[in-house]
C-alpha positions in Angstrom: 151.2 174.5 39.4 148.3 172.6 41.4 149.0 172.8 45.5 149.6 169.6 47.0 146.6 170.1 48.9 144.2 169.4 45.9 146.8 166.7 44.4 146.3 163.0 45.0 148.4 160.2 44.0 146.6 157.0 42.5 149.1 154.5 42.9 147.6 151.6 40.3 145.4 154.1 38.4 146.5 152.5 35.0 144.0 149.3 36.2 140.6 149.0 36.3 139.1 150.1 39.5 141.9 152.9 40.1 141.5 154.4 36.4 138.2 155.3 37.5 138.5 156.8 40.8 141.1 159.2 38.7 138.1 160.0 36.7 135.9 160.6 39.5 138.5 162.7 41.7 139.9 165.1 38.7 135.2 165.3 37.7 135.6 166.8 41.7 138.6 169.5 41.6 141.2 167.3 42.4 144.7 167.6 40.3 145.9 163.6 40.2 149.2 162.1 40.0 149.0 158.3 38.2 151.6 156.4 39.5 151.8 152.3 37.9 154.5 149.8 36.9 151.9 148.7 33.8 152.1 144.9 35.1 148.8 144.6 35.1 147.3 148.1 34.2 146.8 149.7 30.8 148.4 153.0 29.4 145.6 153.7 27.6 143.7 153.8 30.9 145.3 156.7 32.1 145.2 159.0 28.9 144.9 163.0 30.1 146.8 162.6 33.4 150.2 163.0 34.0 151.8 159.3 34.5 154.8 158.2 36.4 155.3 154.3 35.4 157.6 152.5 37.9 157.6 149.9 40.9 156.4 151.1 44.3 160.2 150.0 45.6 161.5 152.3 43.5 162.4 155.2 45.9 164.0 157.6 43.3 160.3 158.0 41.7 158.2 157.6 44.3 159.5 159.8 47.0 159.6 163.0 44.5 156.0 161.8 43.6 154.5 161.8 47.3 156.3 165.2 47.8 153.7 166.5 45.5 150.4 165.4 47.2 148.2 165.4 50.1 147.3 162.0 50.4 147.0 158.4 48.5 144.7 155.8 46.5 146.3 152.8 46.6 144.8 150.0 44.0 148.2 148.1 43.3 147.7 144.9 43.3 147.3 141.2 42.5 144.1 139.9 42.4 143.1 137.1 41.3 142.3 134.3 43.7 143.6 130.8 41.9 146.8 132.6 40.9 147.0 133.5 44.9 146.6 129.8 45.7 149.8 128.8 43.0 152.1 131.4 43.6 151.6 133.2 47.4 155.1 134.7 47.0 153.7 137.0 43.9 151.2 137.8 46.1 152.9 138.4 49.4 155.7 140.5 48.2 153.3 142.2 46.1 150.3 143.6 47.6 152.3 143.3 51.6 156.2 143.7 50.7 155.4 146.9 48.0 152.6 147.9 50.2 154.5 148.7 53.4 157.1 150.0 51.2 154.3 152.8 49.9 153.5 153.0 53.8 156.8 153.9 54.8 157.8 156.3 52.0 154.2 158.3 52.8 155.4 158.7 56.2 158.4 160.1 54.9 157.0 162.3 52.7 154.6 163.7 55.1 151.4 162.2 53.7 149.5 161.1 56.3 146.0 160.5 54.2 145.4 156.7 52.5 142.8 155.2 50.8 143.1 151.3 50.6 141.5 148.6 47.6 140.5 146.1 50.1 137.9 143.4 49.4 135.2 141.0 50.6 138.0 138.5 50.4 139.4 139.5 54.1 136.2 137.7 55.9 136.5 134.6 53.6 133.4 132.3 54.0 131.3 134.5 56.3 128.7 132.0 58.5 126.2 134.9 57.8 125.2 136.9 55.1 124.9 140.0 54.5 128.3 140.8 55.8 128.9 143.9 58.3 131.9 144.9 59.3 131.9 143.4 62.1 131.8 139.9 60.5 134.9 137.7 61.9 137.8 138.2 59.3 139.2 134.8 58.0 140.4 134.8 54.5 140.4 131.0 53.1 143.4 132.4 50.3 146.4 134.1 49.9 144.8 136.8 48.2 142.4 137.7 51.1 144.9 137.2 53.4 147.5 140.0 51.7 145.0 142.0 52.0 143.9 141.7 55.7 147.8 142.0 56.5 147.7 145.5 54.9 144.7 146.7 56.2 146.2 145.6 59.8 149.3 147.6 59.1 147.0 150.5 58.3 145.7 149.9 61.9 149.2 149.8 63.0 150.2 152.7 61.3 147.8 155.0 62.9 148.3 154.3 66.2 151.9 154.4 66.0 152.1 157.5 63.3 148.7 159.3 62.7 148.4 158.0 59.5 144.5 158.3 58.6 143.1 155.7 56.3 140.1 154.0 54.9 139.6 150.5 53.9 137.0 149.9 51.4 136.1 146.2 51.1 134.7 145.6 47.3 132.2 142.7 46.9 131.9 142.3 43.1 133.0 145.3 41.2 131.6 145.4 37.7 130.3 147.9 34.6 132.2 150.9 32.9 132.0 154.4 33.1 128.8 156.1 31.2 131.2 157.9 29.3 132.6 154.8 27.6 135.9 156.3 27.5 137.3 153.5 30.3 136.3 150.0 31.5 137.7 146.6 32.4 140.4 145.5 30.5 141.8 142.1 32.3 144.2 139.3 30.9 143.4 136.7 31.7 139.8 138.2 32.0 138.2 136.1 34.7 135.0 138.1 35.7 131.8 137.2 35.0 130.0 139.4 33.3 132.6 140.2 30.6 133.5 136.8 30.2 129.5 136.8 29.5 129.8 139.4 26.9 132.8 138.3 25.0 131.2 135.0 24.6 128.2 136.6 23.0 130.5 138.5 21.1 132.2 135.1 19.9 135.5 136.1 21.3 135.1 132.9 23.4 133.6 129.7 22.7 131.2 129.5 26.2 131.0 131.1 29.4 131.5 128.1 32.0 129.1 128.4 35.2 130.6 126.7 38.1 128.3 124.6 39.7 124.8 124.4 39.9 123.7 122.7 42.7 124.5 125.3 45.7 121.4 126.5 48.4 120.3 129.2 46.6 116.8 129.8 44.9 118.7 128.5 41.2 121.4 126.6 41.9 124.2 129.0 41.6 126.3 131.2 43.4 125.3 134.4 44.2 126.9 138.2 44.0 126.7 141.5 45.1 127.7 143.5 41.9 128.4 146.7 42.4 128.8 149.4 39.8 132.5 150.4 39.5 131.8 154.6 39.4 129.5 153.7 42.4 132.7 152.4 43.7 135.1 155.1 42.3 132.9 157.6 43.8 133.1 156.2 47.6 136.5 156.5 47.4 136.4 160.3 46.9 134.0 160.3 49.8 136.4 158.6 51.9 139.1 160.8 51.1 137.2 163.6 51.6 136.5 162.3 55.0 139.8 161.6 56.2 140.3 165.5 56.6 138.2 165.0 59.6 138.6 161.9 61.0 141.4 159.8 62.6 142.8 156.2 63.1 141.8 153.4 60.5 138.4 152.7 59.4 137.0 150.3 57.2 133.9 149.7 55.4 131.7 147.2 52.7 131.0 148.5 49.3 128.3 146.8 47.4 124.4 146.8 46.8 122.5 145.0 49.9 121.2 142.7 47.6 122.4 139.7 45.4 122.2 138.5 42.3 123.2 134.9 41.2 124.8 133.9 38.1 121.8 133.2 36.2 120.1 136.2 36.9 123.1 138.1 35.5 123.4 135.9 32.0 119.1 136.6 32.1 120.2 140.1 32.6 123.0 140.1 29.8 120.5 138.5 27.1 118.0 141.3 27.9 120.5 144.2 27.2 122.4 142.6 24.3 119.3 140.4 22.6 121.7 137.8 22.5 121.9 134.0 24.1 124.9 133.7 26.0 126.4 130.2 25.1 127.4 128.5 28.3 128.6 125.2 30.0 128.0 123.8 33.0 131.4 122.8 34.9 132.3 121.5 38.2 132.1 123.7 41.8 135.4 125.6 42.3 136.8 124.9 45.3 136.1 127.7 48.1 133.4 129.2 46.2 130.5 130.0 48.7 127.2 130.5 47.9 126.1 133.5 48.5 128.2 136.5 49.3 126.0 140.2 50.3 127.3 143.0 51.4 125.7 145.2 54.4 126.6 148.6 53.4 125.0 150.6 56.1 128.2 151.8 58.0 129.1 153.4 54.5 126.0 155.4 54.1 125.8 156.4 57.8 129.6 157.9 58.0 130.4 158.4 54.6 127.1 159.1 52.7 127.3 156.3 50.4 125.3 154.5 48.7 125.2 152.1 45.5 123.2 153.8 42.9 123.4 152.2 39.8 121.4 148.6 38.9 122.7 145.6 38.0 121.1 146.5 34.0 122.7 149.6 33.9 125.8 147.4 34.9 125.2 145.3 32.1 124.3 148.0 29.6 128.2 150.3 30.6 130.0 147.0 30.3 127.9 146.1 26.6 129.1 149.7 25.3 132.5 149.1 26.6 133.3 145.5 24.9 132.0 146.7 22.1 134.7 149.3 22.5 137.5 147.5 23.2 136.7 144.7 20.7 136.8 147.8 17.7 139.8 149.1 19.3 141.8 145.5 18.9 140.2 145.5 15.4 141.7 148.6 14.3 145.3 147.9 16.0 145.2 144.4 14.2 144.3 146.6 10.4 147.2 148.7 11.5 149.9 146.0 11.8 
């Protein structure tokens, strides 16, 4: 029986981001705990850990499940923007409702160790790019906003309690693991690169770019996409440095550098050999032109840094569709 000192429980580790952390924290000794309702994450995602699949209100699972670890990664959430906009009460009760629920039931438990899934959503539509973390925080959606109203509980939470935690703010988390094993697996899939690839792949009929007259050296918007292990992997060094450190911190994960929409699809074409069939369609309200990251705080206090390009982004996500398109192949023989 693993200690709870080595044991950590990944609460949304059946999705994408969190089923690779679990990777990364069992590749560095640690014994995890997946805890996920499935609403959004996959089973399949979570194959060789032990999995609890419930609701974060459900007290009868997650209590006995916190009783077993030494701290938390908490990726639970909904995440997609337009959705946010429609339906704020999904959003609200979610990822602020559930969350302080998990916040409460840690105290309980006697955690006192949390990383958080935050994102370059809390600062909105920064004046200045790149972002620090000093950037005034002004979400423009409900989305962003959830998000800011957890990581301001964290803040509350360690004043009041001593809970330690780490915010990591994503900009635009993309790729697979090198293994091939796991990747991105959304529906409705609204990311850009593998909406790219699935329309090389013929599994839709364009990619649509959304707008092509913004301030920026092509036209269109502009991303800092950073590798998801890159990201998975700053999340075990935050952990690790929550054994040390008090109060709440927070900090931007991404590259330092930007690339725009056409540079990726360029990108895409390179790796696969194939044209990427595209449409132009209208600006999407609140999209700004250019969002960077300025990761320095993370490679000064956590030794972190993005190490992975945006090809080798390209090339993880190629192998993974590839994957995931045999794999609904062979479950549609099977039928």
């Amino acid at each position: 029986m693993p200690g709870r000192e080595s044991s950590v429980l990944v609460v949304g580790g059946a999705g994408y981001i969190g089923s690779h952390a679990s990777h990364v924290l069992r590749r560095n000794g640690y014994q995890v705990i997946v805890y996920d309702n499935l609403s959004r994450g996959h089973r399949f995602l979570a194959e060789g850990f032990e999995l609890i699949v419930a609701d974060l209100a459900d007290l009868s699972q997650l209590t006995p499940a916190l009783k077993r670890v030494s701290g938390i990664m908490h990726f639970a959430a909904d995440s997609q923007v337009g959705e946010s906009m429609r339906n704020p009460r999904k959003y609200f009760s979610n990822n602020v409702q559930n969350g302080i629920a998990l916040l409460n039931a840690a105290l309980d438990a006697g955690v006192r160790k949390l990383v958080f899934s935050s994102t370059c959503a809390v600062y909105g539509i920064p004046a200045t790019i790149p972002i620090t973390e000093k950037t005034p925080r002004q979400p423009v959606n409900p989305y962003g906003m959830s998000k800011l109203f957890f990581e301001n509980a964290l803040e509350a939470y360690a004043w009041a309690y001593g809970l330690r935690s780490v915010s990591l703010r994503y900009f635009n988390a993309a790729g697979a693991d090198e293994s091939g094993i796991i990747g991105e697996v959304h529906d409705p899939e609204t990311h850009l690169i593998p909406c790219a690839l699935k329309a090389v792949m013929g599994e839709r009929d364009s990619l649509e770019i959304f707008g092509t007259d913004y301030p920026t050296p092509d036209g269109t918007c502009s991303r800092d996409y950073v590798h998801v292990s890159d990201l998975a992997e700053a999340h075990v060094l935050a952990f690790q440095h929550l054994d040390n450190k008090q109060g709440a911190a927070q900090y931007n994960l991404g590259t330092g550098s930007g690339a725009s929409v056409q540079e990726v699809i360029a990108t895409i074409e390179e790796v696969t050999g194939k044209t990427v069939p595209r449409r132009i369609a209208p600006r999407r309200s609140g999209d700004p032109p250019e969002l960077v990251a300025d990761p320095s705080r993370a490679q000064a206090e956590l030794g972190w840094k993005a190490k992975r390009s945006l090809r080798e982004i390209v090339q993880t996500a190629w192998q993974w569709e590839q994957k995931l398109q045999r794999r609904c192949q062979d479950a549609a023989l099977q039928r």
